[in-house]
N, C-alpha and C positions, 0 to 999 in steps of 0.2 A: 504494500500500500504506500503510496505517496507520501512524504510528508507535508507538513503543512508550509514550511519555509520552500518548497516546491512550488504551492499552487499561489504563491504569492505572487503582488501582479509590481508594478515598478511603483514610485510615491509621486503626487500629486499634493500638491499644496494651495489650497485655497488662497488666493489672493499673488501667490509668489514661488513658483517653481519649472523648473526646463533645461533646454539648453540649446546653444547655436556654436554654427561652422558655418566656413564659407566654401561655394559649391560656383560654379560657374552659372551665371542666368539665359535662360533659354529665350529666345527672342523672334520677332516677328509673325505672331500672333495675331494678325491684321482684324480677322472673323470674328464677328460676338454676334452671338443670339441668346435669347433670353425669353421668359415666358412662363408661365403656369401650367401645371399638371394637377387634372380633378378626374375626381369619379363620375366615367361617364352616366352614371344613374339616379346618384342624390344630389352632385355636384360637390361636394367635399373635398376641400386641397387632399393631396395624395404626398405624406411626407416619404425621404428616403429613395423615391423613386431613381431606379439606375438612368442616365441620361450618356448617350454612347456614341461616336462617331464612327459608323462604320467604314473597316479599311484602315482603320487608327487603330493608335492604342491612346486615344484623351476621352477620357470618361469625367462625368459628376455626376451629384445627386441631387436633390431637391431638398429643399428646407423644411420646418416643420410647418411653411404657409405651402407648400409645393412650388413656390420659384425654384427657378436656377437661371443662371447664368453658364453659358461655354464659349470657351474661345480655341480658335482651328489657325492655322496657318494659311490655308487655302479654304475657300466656299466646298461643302459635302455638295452629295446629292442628296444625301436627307441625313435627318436625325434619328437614333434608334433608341425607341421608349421602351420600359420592363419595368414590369413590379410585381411580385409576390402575390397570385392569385387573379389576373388582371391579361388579358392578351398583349403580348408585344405590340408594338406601333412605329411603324417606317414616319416620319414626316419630312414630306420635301421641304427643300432650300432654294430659295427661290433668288438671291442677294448675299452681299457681305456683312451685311448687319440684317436685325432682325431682333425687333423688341416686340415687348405683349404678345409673345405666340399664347394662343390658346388651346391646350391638348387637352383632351379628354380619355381614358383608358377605360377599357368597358370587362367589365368583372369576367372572368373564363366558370364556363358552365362544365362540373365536371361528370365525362360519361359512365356509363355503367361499369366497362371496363378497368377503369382507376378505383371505382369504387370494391369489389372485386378483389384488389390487390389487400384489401384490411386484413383479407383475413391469414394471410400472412405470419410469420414469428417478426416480432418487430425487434426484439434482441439478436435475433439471427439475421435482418438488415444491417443492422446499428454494427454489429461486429465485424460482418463480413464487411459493410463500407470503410471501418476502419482499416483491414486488410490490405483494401486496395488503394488507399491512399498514396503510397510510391509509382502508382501508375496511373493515376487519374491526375497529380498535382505535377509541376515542373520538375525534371531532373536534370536541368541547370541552375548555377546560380545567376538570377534576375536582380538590376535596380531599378527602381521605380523612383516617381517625383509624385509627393504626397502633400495634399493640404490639410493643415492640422489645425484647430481650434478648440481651445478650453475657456469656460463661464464660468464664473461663481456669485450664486443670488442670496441675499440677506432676504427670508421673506423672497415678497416678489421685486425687490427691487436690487437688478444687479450690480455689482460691486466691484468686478473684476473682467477681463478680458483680454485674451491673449491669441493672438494668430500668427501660424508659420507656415512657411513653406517647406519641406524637407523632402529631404531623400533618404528610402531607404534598400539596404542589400539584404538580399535573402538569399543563402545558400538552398544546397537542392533540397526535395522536401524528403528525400532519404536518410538525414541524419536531423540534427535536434537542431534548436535557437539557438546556441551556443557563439556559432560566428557572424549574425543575423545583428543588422546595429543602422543606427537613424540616423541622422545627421540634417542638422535644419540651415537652409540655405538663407533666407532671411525671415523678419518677425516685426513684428509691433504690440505694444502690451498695454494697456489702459483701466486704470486703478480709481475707485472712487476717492475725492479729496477729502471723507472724512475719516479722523483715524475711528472713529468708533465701529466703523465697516470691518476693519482689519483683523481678521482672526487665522493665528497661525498651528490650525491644524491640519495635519497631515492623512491625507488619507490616499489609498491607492489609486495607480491610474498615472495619467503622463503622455507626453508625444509618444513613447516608447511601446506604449501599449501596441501598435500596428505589429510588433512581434513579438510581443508575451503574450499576447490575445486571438495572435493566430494558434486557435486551440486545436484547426487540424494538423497543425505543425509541432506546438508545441503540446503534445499529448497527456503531458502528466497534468495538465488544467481542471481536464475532465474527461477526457476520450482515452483514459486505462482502462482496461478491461475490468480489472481488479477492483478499481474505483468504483465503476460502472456495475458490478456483484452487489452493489451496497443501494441501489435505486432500484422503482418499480418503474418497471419498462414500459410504458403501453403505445399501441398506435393507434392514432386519430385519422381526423377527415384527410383526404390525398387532398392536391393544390395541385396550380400551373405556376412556372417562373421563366417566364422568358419563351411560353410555349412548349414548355418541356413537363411533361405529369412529373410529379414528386412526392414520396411516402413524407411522411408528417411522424414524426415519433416523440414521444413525449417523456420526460422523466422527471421524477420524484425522490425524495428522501423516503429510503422505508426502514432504515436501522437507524438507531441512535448512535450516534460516533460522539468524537470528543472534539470535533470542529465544523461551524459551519457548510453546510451542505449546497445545491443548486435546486430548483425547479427550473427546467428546459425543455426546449425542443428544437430538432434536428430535422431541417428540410435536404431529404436525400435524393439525386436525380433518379429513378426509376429507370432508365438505360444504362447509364455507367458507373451507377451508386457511388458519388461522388454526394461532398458535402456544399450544400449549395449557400443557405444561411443557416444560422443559429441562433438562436434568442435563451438567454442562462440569466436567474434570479434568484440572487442570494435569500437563503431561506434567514428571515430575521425575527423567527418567532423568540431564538434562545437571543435575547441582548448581547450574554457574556460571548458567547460565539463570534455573531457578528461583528461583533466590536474589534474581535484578536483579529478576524478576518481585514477587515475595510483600516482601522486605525491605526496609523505611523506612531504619530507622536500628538499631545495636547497640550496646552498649557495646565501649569498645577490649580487647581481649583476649580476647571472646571470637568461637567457632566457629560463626556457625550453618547447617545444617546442614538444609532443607527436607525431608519427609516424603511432605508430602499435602496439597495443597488441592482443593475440591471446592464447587460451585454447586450451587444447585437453585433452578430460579424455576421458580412456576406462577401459571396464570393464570386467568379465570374467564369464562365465556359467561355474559351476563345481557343478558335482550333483544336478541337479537343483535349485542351489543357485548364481545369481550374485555374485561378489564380485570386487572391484575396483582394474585395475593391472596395470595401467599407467598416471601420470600426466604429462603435460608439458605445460609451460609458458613460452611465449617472448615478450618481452618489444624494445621497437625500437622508438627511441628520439633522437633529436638535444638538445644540448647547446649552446647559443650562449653567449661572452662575450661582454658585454662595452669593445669598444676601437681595437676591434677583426675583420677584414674585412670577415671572412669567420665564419658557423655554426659548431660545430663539432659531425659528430654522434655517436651517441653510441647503443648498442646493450645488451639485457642482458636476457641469457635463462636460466631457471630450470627446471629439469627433474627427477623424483622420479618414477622407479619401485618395484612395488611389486616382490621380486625373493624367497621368502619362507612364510609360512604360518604356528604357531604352532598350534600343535595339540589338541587337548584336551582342558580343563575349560584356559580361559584367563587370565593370572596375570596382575590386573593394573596398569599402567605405573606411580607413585607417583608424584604428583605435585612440589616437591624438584627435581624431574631428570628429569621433558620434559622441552621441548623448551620454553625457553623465549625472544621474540622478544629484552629483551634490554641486552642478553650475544651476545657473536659475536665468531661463530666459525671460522674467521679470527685466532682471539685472542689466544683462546684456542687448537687449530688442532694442528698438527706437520707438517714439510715440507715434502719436497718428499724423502727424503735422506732415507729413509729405507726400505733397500730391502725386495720382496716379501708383501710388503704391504698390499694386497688384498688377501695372501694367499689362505683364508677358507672364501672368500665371491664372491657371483656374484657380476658382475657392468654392466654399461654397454660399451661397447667397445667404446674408444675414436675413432672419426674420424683421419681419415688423416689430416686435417686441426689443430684441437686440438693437436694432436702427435707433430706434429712442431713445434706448439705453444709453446707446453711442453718443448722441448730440446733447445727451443730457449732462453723461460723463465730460463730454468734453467744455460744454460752457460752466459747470462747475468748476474743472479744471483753472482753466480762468478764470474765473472769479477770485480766485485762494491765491491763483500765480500770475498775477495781471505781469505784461512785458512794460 
């Protein structure tokens, strides 16, 4: 069995934690389109949505209003939409820009045949897809150029904000994370001007997650077998992702252990039993559990008090090679003080897309310029103060909520630090 300083994930610090390298900038970007994605039947933004150029490897995703933003080097022939339960969608390109596109994705109806598949051993999916994971995933080593963003909300009102651009190496999926390492090319970070916002606890999570969180890589997370002896297995309703049927499999805590456990589930492609996404939530009924689990460090007096953490990794079929294209991690916690009649919550999300992929032999990323949990890309970023910023990079489209946040943060800014 695993131990638990194993399935520990990297630190995240509310308000103040990361890290930067310099990488060369990619350039001429000319294309941007931009637009919202809804559900073609009630009309409901569709967050997470994959957003793909095909023929490329520049991928993004959608926000939690379903914007996005992508930028190409040259005009597509179209754009290629996918989501989780939903029919893929080609949309032509008509132009070199292209703002307020309006997509709609129409929910996938699924036939009697997928249905059919339940009855299945869903354990005997779940294992064999681990099996095959050396031959569903790369065996090369791949770098990618990855947009990375982490929040932290007091209540609803946020507090912190940090965005990068990075790169990362991933060796083949034959051997472990071991030589697998981030490295962020550039950043900007924006802190609320009150100190009474500033709380420095530590809890897991970080740019770095894109490879402590690749949990079909790095297996001792959750995808041991042996771990996996300790859950009740069951399979659910089948899905479509990207047009392709997928078993749905589900897992639970059913032993009592002596640390925190997950409730999850694994959408498995039904042609090449490949892991397509995953969705893991830390069980937080035990406190003291939870707590060993998610908390670095606190300050002495106070309470905390875990909520909610919650994964989602997904992944992408190109050419018939998975490859991982989305992380996201949320943290959700009270602090309570001595002497304090009320608890205060806090909130803290990171999210890391994959939006390009290079081509050719991989250059590895040198242990002098990736990430080190004890640099703080607080420290080192720059603020927002420079225009056109994101130029010659995707990201991903801040919410509406964030946007305010941003203009809020930044004239209080000012206000505290007039020039």
């Amino acid at each position: 069995m695993k131990t638990f300083i194993m399935r520990r994930l990297v630190i995240f610090c509310i308000a103040i934690i990361t890290s930067l390298c310099a990488s060369a900038q990619q350039e001429g970007f000319r294309c941007e389109y931009s637009g919202q994605v809804r559900d073609g039947r009630n009309g409901k933004p569709l967050p997470h949505v994959n957003i793909l150029v095909p023929g490329t490897n520049i991928a993004t995703v959608t926000n939690a209003d379903g914007e996005f933003v992508i930028k190409t080097p040259s005009r597509p022939a179209h754009l290629s939409v996918s989501h989780v339960g939903y029919k893929a969608l080609r949309v032509p390109i008509g132009s070199d820009r292209v703002e307020g596109m309006k997509i709609r994705l129409t929910p996938n109806t699924i036939v009697l045949d997928d249905v059919i598949v339940m009855v299945n051993d869903p354990k005997e999916i779940l294992f064999t897809a681990i099996d095959k994971i050396p031959d569903n995933y790369s065996n090369e080593a791949e770098r990618f150029r990855c947009f990375y963003r982490e929040t932290a909300q007091k209540r609803q009102k946020f507090i912190y904000l940090s965005e990068a651009v990075a790169d990362m190496y991933k060796t083949t999926y034959k051997r472990g994370i071991e030589a697998d390492r981030v490295a962020v090319v550039k950043g900007r970070r924006l802190l609320s001007a009150s100190k009474k916002d500033t709380l420095s606890v530590k809890v897991i999570g970080g740019p770095t997650q894109s490879v402590v969180m690749d949990v079909v890589k790095n297996r001792d997370f959750i995808l041991d077998k042996e771990e996996l002896e300790l859950y009740e297995i069951q399979m659910e309703s089948p899905t479509y992702i990207d047009d392709r049927a997928h078993f749905v499999i589900s897992i639970a805590p059913h032993y009592n252990v002596d640390y925190a456990q997950f409730y999850g589930k694994f959408y498995i492609d039904k042609q090449n039993l490949s892991f397509t996404r995953i969705e893991l939530s830390l069980d937080t009924r035990d406190r003291e559990k939870a707590t060993r689990y998610m908390l670095v460090k606190k300050p002495a007096g106070v309470k905390f008090r875990p909520k909610e953490m919650t994964l989602l990794i997904n992944y992408r079929l190109d050419n018939g090679i998975t490859r991982i294209s989305y992380v996201r991690s949320t943290f959700r916690f009270n602090c309570d003080w001595k002497r304090r009649f009320f608890a205060t919550s806090f909130t803290a999300i990171n999210e890391m897309v994959v939006t390009d992929r290079v081509d050719g032999p991989a250059q590895p990323i040198a242990r002098k310029d990736a990430f080190d949990n004890r640099e703080s890309l607080y420290d080192m970023t720059k603020n927002f103060d420079e225009p056109d910023f994101w130029k010659d990079y995707n990201i991903i489209e801040p919410t509406e909520s964030l946007e305010h946040c941003i203009g809020k943060l930044l004239k209080n800014r000012t206000q505290v630090n007039p020039k």
